[in-house]
DRENDO-1510 file (C-alpha; in Angstrom, 1 decimal, always signed):
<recs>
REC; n; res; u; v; w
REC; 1; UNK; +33.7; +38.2; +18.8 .
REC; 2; UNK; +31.2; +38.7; +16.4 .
REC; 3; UNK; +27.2; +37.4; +16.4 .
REC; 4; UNK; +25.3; +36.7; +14.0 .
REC; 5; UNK; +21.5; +38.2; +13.3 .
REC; 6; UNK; +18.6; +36.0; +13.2 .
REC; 7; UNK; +17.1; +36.2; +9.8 .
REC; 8; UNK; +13.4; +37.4; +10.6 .
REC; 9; UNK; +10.7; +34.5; +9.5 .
REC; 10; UNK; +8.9; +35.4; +6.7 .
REC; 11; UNK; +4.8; +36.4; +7.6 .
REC; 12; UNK; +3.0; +33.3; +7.4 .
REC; 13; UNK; +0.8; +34.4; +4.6 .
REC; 14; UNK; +4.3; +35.1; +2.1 .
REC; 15; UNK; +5.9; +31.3; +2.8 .
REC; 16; UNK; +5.0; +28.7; -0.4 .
REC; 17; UNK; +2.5; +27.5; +1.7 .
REC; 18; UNK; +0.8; +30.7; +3.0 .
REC; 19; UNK; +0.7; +31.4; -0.6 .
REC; 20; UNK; -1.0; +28.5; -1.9 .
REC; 21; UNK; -3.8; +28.8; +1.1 .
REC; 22; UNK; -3.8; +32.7; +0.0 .
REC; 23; UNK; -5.3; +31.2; -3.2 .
REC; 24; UNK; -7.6; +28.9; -1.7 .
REC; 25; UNK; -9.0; +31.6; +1.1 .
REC; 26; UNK; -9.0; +34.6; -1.2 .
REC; 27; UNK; -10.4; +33.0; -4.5 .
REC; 28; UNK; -13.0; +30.8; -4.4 .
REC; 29; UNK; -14.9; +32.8; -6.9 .
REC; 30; UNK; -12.8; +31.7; -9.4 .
REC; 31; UNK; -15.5; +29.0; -10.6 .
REC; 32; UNK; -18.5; +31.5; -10.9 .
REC; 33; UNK; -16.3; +33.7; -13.1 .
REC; 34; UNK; -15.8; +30.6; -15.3 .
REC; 35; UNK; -19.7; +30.0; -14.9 .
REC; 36; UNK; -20.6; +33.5; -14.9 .
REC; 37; UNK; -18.0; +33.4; -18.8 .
REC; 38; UNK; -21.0; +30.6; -19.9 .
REC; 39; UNK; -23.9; +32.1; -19.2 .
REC; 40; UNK; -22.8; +35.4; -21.0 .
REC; 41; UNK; -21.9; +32.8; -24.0 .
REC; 42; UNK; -18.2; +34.8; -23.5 .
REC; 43; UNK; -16.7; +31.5; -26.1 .
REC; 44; UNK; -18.9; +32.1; -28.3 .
REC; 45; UNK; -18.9; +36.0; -28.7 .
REC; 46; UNK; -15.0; +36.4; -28.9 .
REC; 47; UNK; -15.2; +33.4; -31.5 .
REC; 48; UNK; -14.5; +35.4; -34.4 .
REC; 49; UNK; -12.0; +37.8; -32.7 .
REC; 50; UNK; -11.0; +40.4; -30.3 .
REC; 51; UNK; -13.9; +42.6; -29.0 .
REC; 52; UNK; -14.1; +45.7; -26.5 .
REC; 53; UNK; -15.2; +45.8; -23.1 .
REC; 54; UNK; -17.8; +48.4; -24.1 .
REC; 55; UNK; -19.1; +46.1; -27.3 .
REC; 56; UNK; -19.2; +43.1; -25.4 .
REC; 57; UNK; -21.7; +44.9; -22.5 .
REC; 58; UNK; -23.5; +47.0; -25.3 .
REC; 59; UNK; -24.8; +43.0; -26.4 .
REC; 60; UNK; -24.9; +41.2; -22.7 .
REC; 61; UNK; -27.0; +44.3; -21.8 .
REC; 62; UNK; -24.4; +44.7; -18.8 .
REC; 63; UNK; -22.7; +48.1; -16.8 .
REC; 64; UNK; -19.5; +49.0; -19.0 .
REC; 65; UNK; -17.5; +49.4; -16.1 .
REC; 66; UNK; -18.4; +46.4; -14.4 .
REC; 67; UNK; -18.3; +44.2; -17.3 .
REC; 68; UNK; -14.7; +45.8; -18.0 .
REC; 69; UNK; -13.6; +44.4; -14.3 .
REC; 70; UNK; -15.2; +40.8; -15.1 .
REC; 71; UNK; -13.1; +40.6; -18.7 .
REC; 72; UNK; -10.0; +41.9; -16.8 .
REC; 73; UNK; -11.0; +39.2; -13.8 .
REC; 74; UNK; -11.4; +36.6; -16.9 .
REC; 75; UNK; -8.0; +37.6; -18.0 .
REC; 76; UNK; -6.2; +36.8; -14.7 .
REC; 77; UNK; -7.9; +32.9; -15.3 .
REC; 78; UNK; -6.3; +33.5; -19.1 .
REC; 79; UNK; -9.8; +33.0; -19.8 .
REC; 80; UNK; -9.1; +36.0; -22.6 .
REC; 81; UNK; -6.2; +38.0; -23.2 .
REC; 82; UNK; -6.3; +41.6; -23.4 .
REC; 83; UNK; -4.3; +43.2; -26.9 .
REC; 84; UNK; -2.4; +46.3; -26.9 .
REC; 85; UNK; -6.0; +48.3; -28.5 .
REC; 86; UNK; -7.6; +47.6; -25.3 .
REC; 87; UNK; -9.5; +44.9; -26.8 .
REC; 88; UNK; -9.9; +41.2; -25.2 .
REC; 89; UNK; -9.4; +37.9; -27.4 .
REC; 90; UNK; -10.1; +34.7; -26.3 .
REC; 91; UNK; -7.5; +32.4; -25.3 .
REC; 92; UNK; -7.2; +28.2; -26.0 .
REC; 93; UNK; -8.6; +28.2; -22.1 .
REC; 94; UNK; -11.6; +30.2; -22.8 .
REC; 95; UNK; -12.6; +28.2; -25.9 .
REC; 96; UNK; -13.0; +25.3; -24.1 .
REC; 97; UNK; -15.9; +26.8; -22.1 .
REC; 98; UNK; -18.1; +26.6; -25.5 .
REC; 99; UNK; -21.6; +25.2; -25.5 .
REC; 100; UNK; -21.1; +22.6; -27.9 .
REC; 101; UNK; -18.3; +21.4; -26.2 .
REC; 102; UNK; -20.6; +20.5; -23.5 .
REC; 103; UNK; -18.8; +18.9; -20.6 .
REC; 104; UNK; -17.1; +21.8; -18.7 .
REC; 105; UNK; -19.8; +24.4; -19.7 .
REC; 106; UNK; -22.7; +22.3; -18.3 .
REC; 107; UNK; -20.8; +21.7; -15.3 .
REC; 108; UNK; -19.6; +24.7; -14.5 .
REC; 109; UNK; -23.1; +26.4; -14.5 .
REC; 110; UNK; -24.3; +23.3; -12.5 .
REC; 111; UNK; -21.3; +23.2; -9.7 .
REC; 112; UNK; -21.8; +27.2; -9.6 .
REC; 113; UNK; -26.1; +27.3; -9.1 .
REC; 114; UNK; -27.7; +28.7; -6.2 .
REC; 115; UNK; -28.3; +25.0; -5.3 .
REC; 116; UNK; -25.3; +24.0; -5.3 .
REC; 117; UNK; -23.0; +26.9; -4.0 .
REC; 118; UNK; -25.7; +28.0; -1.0 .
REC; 119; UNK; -25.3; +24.1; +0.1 .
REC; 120; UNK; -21.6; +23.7; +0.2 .
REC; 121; UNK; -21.8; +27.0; +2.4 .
REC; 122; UNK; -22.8; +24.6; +4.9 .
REC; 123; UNK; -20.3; +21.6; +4.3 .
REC; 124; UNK; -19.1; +21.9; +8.2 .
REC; 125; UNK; -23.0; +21.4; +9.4 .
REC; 126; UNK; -22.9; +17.8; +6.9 .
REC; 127; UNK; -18.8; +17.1; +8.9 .
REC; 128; UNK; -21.0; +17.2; +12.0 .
REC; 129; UNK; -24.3; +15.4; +11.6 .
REC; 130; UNK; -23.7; +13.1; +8.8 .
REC; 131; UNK; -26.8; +14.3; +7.0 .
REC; 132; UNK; -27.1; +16.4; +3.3 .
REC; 133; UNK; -27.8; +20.2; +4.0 .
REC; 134; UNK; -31.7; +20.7; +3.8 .
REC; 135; UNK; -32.5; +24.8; +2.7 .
REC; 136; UNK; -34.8; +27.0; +4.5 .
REC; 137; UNK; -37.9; +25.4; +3.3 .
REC; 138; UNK; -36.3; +22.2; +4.6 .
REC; 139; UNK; -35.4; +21.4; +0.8 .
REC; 140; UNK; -32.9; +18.7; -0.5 .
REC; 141; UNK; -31.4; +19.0; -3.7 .
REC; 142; UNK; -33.7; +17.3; -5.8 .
REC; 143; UNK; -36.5; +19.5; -4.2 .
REC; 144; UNK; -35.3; +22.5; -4.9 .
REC; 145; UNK; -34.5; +21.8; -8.3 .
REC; 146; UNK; -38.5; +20.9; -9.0 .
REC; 147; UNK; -39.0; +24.7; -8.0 .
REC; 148; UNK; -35.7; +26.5; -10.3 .
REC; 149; UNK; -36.4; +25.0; -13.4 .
REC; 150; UNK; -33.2; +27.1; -14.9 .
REC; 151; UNK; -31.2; +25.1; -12.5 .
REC; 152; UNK; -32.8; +21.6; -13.0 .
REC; 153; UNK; -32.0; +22.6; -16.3 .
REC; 154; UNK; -28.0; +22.9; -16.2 .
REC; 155; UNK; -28.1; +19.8; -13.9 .
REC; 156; UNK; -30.0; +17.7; -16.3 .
REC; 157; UNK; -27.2; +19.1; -19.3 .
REC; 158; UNK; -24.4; +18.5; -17.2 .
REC; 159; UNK; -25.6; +15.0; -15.8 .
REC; 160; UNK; -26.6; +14.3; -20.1 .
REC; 161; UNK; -22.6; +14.7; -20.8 .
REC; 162; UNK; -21.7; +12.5; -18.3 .
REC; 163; UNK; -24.1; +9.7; -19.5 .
REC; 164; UNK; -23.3; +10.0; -22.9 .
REC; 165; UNK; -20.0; +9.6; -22.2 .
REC; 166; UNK; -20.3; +6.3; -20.1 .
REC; 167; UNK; -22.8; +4.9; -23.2 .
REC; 168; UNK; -20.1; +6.0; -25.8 .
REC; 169; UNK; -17.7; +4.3; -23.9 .
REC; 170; UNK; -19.6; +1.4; -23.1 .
REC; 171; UNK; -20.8; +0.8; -26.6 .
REC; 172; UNK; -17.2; +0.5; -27.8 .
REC; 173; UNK; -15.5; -1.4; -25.2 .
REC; 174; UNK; -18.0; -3.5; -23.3 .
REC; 175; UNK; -19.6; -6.6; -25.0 .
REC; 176; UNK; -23.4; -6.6; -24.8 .
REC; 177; UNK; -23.4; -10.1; -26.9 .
REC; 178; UNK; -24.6; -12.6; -23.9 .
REC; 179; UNK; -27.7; -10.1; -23.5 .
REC; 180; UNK; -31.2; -9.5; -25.5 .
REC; 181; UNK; -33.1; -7.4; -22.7 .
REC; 182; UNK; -31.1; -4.3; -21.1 .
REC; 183; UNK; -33.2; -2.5; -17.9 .
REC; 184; UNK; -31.5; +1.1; -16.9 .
REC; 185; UNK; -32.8; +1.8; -13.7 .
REC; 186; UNK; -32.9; +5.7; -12.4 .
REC; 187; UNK; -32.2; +5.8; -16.6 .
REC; 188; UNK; -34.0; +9.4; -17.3 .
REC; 189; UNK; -33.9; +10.2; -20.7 .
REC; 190; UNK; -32.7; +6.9; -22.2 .
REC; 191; UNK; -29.4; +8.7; -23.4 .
REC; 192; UNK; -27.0; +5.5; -22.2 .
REC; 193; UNK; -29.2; +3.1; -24.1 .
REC; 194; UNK; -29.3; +5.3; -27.1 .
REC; 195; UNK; -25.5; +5.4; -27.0 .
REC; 196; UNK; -25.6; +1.3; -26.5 .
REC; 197; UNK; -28.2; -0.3; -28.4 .
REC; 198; UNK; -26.9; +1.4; -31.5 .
REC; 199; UNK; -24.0; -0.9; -31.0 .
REC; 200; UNK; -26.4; -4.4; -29.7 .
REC; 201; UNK; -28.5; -4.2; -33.0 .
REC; 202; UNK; -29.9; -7.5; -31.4 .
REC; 203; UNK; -31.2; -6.0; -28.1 .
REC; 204; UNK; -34.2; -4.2; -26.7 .
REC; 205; UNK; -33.5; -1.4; -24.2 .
REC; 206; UNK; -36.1; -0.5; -21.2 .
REC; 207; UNK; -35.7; +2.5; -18.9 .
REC; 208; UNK; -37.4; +3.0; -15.4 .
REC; 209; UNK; -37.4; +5.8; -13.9 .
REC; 210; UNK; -40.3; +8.6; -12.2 .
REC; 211; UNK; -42.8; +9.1; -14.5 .
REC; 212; UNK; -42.8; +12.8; -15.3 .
REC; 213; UNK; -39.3; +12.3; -16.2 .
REC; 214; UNK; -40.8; +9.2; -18.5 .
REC; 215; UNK; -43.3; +11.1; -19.5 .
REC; 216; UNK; -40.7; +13.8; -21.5 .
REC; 217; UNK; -38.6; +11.0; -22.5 .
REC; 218; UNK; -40.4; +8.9; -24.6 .
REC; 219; UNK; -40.8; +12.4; -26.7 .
REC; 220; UNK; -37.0; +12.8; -26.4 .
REC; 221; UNK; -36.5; +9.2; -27.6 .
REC; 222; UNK; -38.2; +9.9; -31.0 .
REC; 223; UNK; -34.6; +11.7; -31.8 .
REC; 224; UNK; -32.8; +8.9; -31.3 .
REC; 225; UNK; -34.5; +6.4; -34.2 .
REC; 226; UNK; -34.4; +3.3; -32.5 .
REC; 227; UNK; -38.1; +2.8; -32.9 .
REC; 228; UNK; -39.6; +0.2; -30.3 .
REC; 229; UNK; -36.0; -1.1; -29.4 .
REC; 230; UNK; -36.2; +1.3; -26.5 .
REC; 231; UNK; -39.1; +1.9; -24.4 .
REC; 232; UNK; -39.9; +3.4; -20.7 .
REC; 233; UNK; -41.2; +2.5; -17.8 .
REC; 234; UNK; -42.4; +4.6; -14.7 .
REC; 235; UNK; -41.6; +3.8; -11.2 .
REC; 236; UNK; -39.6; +4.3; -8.3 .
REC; 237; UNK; -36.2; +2.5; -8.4 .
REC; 238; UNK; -37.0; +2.1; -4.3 .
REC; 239; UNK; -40.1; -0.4; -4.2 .
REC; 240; UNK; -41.9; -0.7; -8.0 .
REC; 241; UNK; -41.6; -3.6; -10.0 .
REC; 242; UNK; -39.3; -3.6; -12.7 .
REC; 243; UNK; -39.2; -4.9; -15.9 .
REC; 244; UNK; -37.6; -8.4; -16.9 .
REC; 245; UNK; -34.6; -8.4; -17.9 .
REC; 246; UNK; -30.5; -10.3; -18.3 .
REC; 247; UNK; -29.2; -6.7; -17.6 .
REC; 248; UNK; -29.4; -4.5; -15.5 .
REC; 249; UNK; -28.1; -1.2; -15.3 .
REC; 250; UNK; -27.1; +1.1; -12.2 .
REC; 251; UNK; -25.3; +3.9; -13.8 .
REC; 252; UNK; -24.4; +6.4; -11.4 .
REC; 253; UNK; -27.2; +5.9; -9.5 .
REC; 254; UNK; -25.6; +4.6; -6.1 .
REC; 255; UNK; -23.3; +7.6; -5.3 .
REC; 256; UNK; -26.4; +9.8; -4.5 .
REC; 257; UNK; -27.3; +7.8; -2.0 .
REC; 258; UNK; -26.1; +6.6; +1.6 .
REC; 259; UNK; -25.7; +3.3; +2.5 .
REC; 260; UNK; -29.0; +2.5; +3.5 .
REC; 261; UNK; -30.7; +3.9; +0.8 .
REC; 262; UNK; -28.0; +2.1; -1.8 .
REC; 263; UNK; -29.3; -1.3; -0.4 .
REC; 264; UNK; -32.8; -0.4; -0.8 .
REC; 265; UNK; -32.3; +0.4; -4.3 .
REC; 266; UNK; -30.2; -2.8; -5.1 .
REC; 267; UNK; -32.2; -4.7; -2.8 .
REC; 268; UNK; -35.4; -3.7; -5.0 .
REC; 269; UNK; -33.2; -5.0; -8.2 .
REC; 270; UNK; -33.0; -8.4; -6.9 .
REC; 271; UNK; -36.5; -8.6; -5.9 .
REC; 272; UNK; -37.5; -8.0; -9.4 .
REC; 273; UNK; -34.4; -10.1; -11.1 .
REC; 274; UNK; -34.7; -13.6; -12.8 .
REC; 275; UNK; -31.9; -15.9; -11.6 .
REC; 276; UNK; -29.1; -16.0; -13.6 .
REC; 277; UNK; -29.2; -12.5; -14.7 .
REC; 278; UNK; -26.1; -9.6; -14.1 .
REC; 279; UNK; -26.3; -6.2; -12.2 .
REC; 280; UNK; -23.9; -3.6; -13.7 .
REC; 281; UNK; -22.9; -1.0; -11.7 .
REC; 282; UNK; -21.3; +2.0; -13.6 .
REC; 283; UNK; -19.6; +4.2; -11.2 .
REC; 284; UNK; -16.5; +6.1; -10.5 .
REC; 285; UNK; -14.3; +3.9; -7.6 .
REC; 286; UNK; -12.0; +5.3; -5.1 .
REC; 287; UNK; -9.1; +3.2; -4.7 .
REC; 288; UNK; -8.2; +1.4; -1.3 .
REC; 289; UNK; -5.5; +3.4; -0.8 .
REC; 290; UNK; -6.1; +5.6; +1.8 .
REC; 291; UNK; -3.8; +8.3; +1.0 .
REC; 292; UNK; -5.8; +11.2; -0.2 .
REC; 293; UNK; -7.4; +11.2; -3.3 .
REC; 294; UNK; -9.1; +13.8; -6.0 .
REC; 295; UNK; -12.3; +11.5; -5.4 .
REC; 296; UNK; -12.4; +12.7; -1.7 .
REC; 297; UNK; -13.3; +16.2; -2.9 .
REC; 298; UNK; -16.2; +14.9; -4.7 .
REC; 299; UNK; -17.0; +12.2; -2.2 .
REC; 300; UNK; -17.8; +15.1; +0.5 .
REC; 301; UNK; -19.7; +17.4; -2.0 .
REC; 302; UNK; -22.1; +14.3; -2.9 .
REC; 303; UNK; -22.0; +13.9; +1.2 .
REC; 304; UNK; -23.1; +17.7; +1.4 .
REC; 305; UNK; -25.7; +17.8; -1.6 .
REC; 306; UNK; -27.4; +14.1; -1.7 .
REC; 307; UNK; -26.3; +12.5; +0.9 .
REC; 308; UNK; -24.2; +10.1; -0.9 .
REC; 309; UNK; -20.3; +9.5; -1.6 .
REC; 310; UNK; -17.8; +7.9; -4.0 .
REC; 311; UNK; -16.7; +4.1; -2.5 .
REC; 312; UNK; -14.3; +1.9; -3.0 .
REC; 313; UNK; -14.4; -1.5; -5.1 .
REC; 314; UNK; -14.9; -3.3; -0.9 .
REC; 315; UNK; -17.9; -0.9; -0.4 .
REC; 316; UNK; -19.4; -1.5; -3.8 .
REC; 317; UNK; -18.9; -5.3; -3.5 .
REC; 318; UNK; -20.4; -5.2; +0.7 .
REC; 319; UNK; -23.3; -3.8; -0.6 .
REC; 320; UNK; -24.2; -5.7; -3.7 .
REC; 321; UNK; -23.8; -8.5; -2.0 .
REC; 322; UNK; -25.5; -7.5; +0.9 .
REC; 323; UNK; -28.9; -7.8; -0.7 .
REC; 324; UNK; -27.8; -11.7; -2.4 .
REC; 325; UNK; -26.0; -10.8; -5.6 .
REC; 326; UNK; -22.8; -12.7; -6.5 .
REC; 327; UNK; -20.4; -10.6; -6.8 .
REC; 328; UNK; -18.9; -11.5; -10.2 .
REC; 329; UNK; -15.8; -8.9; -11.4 .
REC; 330; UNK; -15.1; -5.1; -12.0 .
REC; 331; UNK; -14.1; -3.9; -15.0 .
REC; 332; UNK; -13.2; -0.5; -16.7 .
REC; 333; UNK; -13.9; +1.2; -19.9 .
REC; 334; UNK; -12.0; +4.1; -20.7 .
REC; 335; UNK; -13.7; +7.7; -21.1 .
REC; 336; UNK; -13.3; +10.1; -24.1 .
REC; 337; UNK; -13.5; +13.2; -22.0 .
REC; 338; UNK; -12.0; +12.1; -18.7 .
REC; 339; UNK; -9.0; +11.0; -17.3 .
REC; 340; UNK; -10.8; +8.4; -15.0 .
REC; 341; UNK; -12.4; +5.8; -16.4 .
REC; 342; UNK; -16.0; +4.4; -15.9 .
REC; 343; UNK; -16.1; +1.2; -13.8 .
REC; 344; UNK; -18.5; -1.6; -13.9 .
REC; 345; UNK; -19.0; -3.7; -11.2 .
REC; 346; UNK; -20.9; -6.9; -12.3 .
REC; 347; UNK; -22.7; -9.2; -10.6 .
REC; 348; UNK; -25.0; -12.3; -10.8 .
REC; 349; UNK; -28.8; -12.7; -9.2 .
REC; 350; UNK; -28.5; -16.5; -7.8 .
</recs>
């Protein structure tokens, strides 16, 4: 009679699975390497070819041998490729990461900030209280930011691509006709209106928002040459007046904010809308599926950072028209740098 040997179960950490948490537990630097690659402008020194380790630091200012480790770190993300001279070319992957592409650059040194990164530290203290993490001076986000103006900086770059990609999208696909006065609210520079008006040669274009930020946008607002078609406002989108209007314009605004605070902001729209005019609210949506989502990632960072979340079409329409508004349709507009689309949520002031 013969037995057989159990085949010894592999250590946890070598299964498919242990491997993909491996990943998870033992690189979540990987983003500040890719944000780290922009702020040494890595795209745009390899643009017109392979260069050294010792080249590239003689220009960054940087250690040799540590800036030899971060190339050889940037090659494992096939950021660059190292050639058989020893020197490092950038790849398709690395191009992406230049400036003037905006989008991921912006982001990337935005997601990876002190700001940021020292917050979602603390995700686990947000799971248990429900509340946005506060810093050592008792600090939320936007606080903080007033103080690291390097930081406010990327935010305001990265939060700029976002916007211009909602007004490009909107200024093709959705039909400003019906309207003649448009009011962004929480609008900043004015760049979604000077994405949309371009397109509404028959409409006029007001932005609210705080007025420092007003202050430096009506200098911004020269580049744009749409002369008095677009002017500014300052106020606070929780109790000023705002400007009369047949549009209004949330965009987003509501998914840095928690309920309550949501309702005071749309509650403050109504006060100051005529009857008969439309609310649109340009957000991302989560689906009502509630298998998880890609959404649910960024739903608990905005938890973590503002104190606000992603919500479904059901949340959006409870809280619209938990101020008065009719809720009237959603519809989407597809983006140009985005898989997901921008969605509008419209609805009527009674």
């Amino acid at each position: 009679m013969t037995s057989t040997q159990k085949k010894p179960a592999l250590p946890a950490h070598e299964t498919e699975a242990g491997r993909t948490l491996s990943h998870l537990v033992y690189r979540p630097w990987d983003g500040q390497l890719v944000a780290a690659a922009v702020r040494f402008g890595l795209a745009e020194k390899l643009a017109d070819g392979p260069r050294s380790a010792s080249s590239f630091a003689a220009e960054i200012g940087g250690n040799p041998r540590t800036v030899e480790q971060f190339l050889r770190a940037c090659g494992v993300l096939s950021l660059v490729e190292r050639n058989a001279r020893g020197e490092y070319a950038l790849t398709e992957l690395g191009a992406a990461l230049r400036a003037d592409t905006g989008l991921l650059a912006n982001m990337a040194l935005m997601q990876m900030g002190e700001g940021m990164w020292n917050r979602m530290a603390r995700l686990h203290e947000t799971v248990l209280t429900g509340r946005p993490i506060r810093d050592e001076r008792g600090e939320e986000l936007y606080d903080y930011y007033t103080r690291h103006p390097e930081e406010r900086g990327w935010h305001a770059a990265a939060m700029a691509d976002l916007t211009a990609d909602a007004g490009q999208a909107l200024a093709e696909q959705y039909d400003f006709g019906p309207y003649q006065e448009i009011v962004d609210i929480g609008g900043s520079m004015g760049l979604l209106l000077s994405k949309v008006l371009p397109a509404a040669p028959h409409v006029h274009g007001t932005v609210v928002d705080r007025p420092p930020i007003v202050e430096n946008a009506r200098e911004v607002a020269r580049t744009y040459g749409l002369g008095d078609r677009l002017s500014f406002t300052g106020g606070d989108f929780f109790a000023s007046d705002l400007p009369k209007g047949d549009l209004y314009l949330l965009k987003t605004v509501l998914c840095d904010w928690g309920d309550e605070n949501a309702a005071r902001i749309l509650a403050n729209a109504f006060r100051c809308t005529p009857p008969g005019a439309k609310l649109a609210v340009i957000d991302w949506v989560r689906p009502d599926d509630p298998a998880p989502h890609e959404l649910d990632i960024m739903s608990i960072s905005l938890e973590v950072v503002t104190g606000g979340r992603v919500r479904t079409e059901a949340e959006f329409v409870a809280l619209i028209e938990s101020v008065g508004y009719r809720f009237d349709s959603t519809k989407t507009v597809a983006s140009r740098a985005r898989s997901r689309p921008w969605y509008v949520l419209e609805a009527t002031r009674p």
